[in-house]
N, C-alpha and C positions, 0 to 999 in steps of 0.2 A: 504494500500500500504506500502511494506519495506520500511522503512526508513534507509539511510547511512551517517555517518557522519566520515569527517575528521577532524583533530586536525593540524596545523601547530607549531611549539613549538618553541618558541625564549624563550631567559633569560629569561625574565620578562613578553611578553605578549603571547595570544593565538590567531590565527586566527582560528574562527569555521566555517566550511560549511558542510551543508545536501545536501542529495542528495535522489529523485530528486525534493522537492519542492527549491531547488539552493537556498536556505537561507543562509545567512553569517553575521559574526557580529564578534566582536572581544573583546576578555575581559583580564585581570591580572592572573597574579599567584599569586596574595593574598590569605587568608583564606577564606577569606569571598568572594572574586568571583569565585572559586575554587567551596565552596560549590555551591553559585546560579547556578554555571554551572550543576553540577553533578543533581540540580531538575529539572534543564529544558529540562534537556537529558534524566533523566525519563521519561518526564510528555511525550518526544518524541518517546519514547520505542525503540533505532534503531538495525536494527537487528545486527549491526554492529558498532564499533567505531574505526580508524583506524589512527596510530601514526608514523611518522617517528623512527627510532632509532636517538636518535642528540647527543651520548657521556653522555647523563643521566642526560638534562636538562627533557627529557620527563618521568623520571619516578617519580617522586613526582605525576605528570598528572595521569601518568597511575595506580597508586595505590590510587589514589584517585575513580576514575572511577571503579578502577575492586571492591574493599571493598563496591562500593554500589550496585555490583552487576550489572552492566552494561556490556556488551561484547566487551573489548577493545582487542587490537592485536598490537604490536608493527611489525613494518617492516622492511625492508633492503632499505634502501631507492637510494637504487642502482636498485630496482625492480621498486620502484615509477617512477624515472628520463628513466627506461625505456621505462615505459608504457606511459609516456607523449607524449617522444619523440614520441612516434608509434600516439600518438592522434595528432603530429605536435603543442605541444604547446610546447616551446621556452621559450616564455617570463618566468620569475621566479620572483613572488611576495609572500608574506606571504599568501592571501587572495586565490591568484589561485594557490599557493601548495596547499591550506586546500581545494581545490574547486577539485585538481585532487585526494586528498588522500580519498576526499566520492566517486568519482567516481570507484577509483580502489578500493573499498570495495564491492562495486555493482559488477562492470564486473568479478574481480578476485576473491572476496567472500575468503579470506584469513581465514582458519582457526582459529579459538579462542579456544588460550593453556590456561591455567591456567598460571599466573604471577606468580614469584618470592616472598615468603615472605617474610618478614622482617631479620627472623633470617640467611634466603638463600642470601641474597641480601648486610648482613654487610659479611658473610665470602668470597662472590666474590670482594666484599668491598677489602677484605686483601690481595687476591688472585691477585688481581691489582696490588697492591701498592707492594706487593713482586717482581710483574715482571717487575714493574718499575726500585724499587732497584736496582736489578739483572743487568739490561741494564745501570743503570748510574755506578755500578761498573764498570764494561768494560769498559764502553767510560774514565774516569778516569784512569782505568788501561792501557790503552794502552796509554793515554796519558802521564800518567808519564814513558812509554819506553824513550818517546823522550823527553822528558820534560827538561829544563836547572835549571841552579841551584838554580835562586833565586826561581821557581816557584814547586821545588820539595818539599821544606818541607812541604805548605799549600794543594798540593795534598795528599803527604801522607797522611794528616790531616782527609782532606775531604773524605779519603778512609778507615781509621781507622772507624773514624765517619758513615757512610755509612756499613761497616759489623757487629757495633754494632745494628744498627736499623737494620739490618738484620736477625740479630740471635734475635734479641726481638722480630720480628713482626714470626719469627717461632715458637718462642714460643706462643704466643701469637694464632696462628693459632692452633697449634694443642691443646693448652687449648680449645680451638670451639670448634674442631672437638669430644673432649673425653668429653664437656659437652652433646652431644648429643650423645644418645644411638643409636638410627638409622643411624647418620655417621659414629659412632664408627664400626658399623655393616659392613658397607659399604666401607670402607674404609680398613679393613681387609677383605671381599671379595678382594678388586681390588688389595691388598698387596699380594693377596694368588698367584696370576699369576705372572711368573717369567718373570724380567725386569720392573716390574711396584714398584717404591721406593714409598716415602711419599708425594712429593711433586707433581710429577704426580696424584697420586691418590686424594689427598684434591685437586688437581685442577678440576678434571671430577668428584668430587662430586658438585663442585661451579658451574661447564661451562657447564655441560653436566649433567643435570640432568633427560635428559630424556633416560639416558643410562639403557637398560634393560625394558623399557616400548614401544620401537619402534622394528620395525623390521629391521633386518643385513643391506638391503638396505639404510631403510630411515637415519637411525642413519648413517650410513656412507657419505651421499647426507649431511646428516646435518652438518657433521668435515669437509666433504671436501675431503674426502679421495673415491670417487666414481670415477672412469671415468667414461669419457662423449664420445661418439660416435663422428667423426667429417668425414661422410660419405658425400659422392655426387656421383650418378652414379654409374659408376663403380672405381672410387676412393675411397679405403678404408684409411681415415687419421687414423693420430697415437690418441688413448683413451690420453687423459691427463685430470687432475681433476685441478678444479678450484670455488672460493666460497667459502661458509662454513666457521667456525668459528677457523681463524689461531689462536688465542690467547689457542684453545687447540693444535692445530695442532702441534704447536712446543712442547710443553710437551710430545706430543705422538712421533713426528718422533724421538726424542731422547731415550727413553722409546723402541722403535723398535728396535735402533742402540742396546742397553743392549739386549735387547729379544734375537737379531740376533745371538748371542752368547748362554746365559744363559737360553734360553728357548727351549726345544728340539723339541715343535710342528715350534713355528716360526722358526728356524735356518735349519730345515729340510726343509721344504716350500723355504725360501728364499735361502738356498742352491740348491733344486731343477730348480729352476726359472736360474738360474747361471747358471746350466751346460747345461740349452738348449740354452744360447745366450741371454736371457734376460739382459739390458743394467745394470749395481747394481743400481741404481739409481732409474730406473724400479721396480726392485725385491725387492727395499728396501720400496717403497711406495706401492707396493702388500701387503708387509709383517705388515706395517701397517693398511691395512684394514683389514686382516688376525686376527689381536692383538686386533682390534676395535672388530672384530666380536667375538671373544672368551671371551671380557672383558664384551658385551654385552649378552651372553649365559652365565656367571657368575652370575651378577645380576641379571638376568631374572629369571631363576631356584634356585636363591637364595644358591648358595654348593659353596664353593672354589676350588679353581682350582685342588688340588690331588683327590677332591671326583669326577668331574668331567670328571676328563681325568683317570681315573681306569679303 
């Protein structure tokens, strides 16, 4: 019989449950129970192991798990708290997350990607911490619009301070990127298509790596840039997209804003979209999956964009 198991991940402890002999037990993120777990979860062979995403206390778990060869799955756990709720379970404890996370491995049978490795894993690492920077400059920067006097000189400060570790952690990132020959590869692909700069592209090499391995659809269902149908009857609602992983999303819709200009398939497209009444707003997140789909037809056939579009 399959076996399924969930993982529930706090700081420090784990709650484990299988499904369906309903065993539960709960262990550390030590070394040494970290290992004991990963033989008992052999010795249990499950066809499935199945993780919240919690901010990245669950990936130390999950890369312990996947290196032994075990089939882990990290999830959205906006999909979990779904699927509960549809089971009418309410209550929320460590023991019965990890008790709903082996169930919806069984019912939903979530596909098992290959994880993130190590060397993928520090440069989203920086990819992070760049976009963090980025957003505490702003909040600074507008702060000191308004800011009075005694508290101007130590913002400057903090804002000086703040574009220096800015310009380091760029360098520092495309130092990654030119240590490696296949980002280097990649990364001039996604440069060859016009509106896509450097920092867009080392971000969909970190966030999006399974860009040019999926298909137009599913790659797009995956950023978030798909409409969704929102029919009933004879009511046909407005398509709006939702989900997906905003942390590219905004790299790209800005990336689209350049395109919509500088690139003549997208600005043709999003120009068209305009003159039939399309709202820009509309035509502009069209022209984002438009830009998604050709970035993904880049990588896929491995050419850059002049060899492509001839």
């Amino acid at each position: 019989m399959d076996c399924y198991v969930g993982i529930d991940v706090a700081k420090a402890s784990l709650a484990v449950a299988s499904w369906p002999d309903d065993t539960q037990w709960t262990t550390t993120q030590s070394e040494a129970d970290l290992s004991a777990l990963v033989a008992r979860l052999q010795q249990r062979a499950p066809r499935v192991i199945v993780l919240e995403a919690t901010g990245g206390y669950e990936a130390v778990v999950a890369g312990q798990l996947a290196a032994a060869g075990l089939p882990v799955v990290v999830v959205n756990p906006r999909q979990v708290r779904a699927f509960a709720d549809a089971l009418g379970q309410r209550a929320k404890t460590d023991p019965l997350d990890a008790r709903v996370l082996a169930l919806f491995g069984a019912r939903v049978q979530p596909p098992v990607r290959v994880l993130a490795d190590a060397a993928t894993q520090d440069l989203l690492a920086q990819i992070t911490r760049r976009r963090q920077l980025v957003e505490m400059l702003g909040a600074e920067r507008n702060r000191l619009a308004l800011a009075r006097r005694p508290v101007r000189k130590p913002l400057q400060a903090h804002i000086t301070w703040l574009e220096r570790q800015l310009t380091t952690l760029d360098a520092d990132i495309a130092a990654t990127i030119h240590a490696s020959p296949v980002w280097q590869a990649r990364e001039d692909l996604l440069r060859s298509v016009p509106g896509i700069g450097p920092q867009t592209a080392r971000a969909l090499i970190a966030q999006l790596p399974e860009l040019g391995h999926l298909s137009h659809r599913a790659v797009a269902a995956l950023v978030g840039v798909a409409p969704f149908a929102c029919d009933s009857g004879r009511r046909r609602g407005i398509r709006t997209i939702r989900g997906g992983r905003c942390a590219i999303r905004a790299p790209l819709y800005m990336a689209t804003l350049t395109a919509t200009r500088y690139n003549p398939r997208i600005a043709a497209f999003y120009q068209r979209l305009v003159a039939v009444g399309k709202p820009k707003k509309v035509a502009l997140i069209a022209a984002m999956h438009k830009l998604l789909t050709v970035l993904n037809s880049v990588v896929r056939h491995n050419r850059p964009w002049d060899a492509q579009s001839a």
